[in-house]
C-alpha positions, 0 to 999 in steps of 0.5 A: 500500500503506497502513500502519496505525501506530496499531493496531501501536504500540497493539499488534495485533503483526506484519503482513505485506503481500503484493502486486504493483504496476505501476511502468511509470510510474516507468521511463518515462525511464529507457533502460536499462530496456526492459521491467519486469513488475509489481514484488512487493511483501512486507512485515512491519511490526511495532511496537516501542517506539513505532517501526514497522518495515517491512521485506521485499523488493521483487522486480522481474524486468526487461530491460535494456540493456547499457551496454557491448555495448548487448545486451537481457538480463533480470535478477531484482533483489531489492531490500531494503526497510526503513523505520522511521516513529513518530507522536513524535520521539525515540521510538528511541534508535537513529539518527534519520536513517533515522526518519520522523516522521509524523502521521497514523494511516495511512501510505501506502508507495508513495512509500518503495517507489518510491524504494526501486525507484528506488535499487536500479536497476543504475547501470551495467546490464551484461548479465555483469561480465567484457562486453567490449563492442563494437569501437570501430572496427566496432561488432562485439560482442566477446562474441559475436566476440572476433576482430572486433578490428581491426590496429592502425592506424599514424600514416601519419606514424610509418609509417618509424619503424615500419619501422624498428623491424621491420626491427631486430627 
């Protein structure tokens, strides 16, 4: 998706970018993501003061693994995108940390949108925030079978003293 900043600072207003993009290829090592439809892209972009804004939201329907119980479940994720680009340094009084200063006349958003994608990934995929997991002892799904927690084992070494402790109670 390519940008154009010299017609918006020149002064064409506001221009709104729609598409879809496959990001297979950025997914490719990541394990907790099994299956990623095309992502879908909407952008406005508008010029003010010399700075173009791009701004919108990057849509991603995707399968994941949960980290804790290691199920497959899919999610919608809404990711915000928002970047700022001018042609000259100093062209905002705002924070220049999030300011890219470019020199060509067409920018190309691909690598913002990727990274973008990339960081609005869930760090630590969970398939619902309150999943229990799985049973350390017998891989069992604790969501699915919370009976599936095994007794306590005891220490054969402490074994008398827990005797001991029965017989008190």
């Amino acid at each position: 998706m390519h940008l154009n900043i010299r017609e918006l600072v020149s002064g064409s207003g506001q221009v709104r970018r729609t598409e879809v993009a496959d990001i297979g290829h950025l997914l490719q090592g990541n394990n907790d993501v099994v299956r990623a439809e095309p992502l879908h892209i909407d952008l406005t972009a508008a010029a003010d003061h010399g700075v173009v804004k791009a701004s919108g939201t990057l849509t991603l329907h995707a399968e994941f693994i949960c980290s804790r119980c290691l199920s497959h479940y899919g999610s919608k994720l809404a990711i915000p995108f928002r970047e700022r680009f001018s042609r000259k340094p100093g062209d905002s009084e705002d924070d220049e940390d999030d300011l890219h200063v470019i020199t060509e006349d067409v920018v190309d958003l691909t690598p913002y949108i990727e990274e973008t994608v990339m960081l609005g990934l869930p760090y630590v995929p969970l398939c619902m925030p309150e999943c229990k997991g799985l049973n350390p002892e017998t891989g069992a799904n604790l969501n699915i079978d919370p009976a599936a927690v095994p007794e306590a084992r005891i220490d054969p070494r402490l074994a008398v003293l827990q005797e001991w402790l029965d017989k008190g109670k």
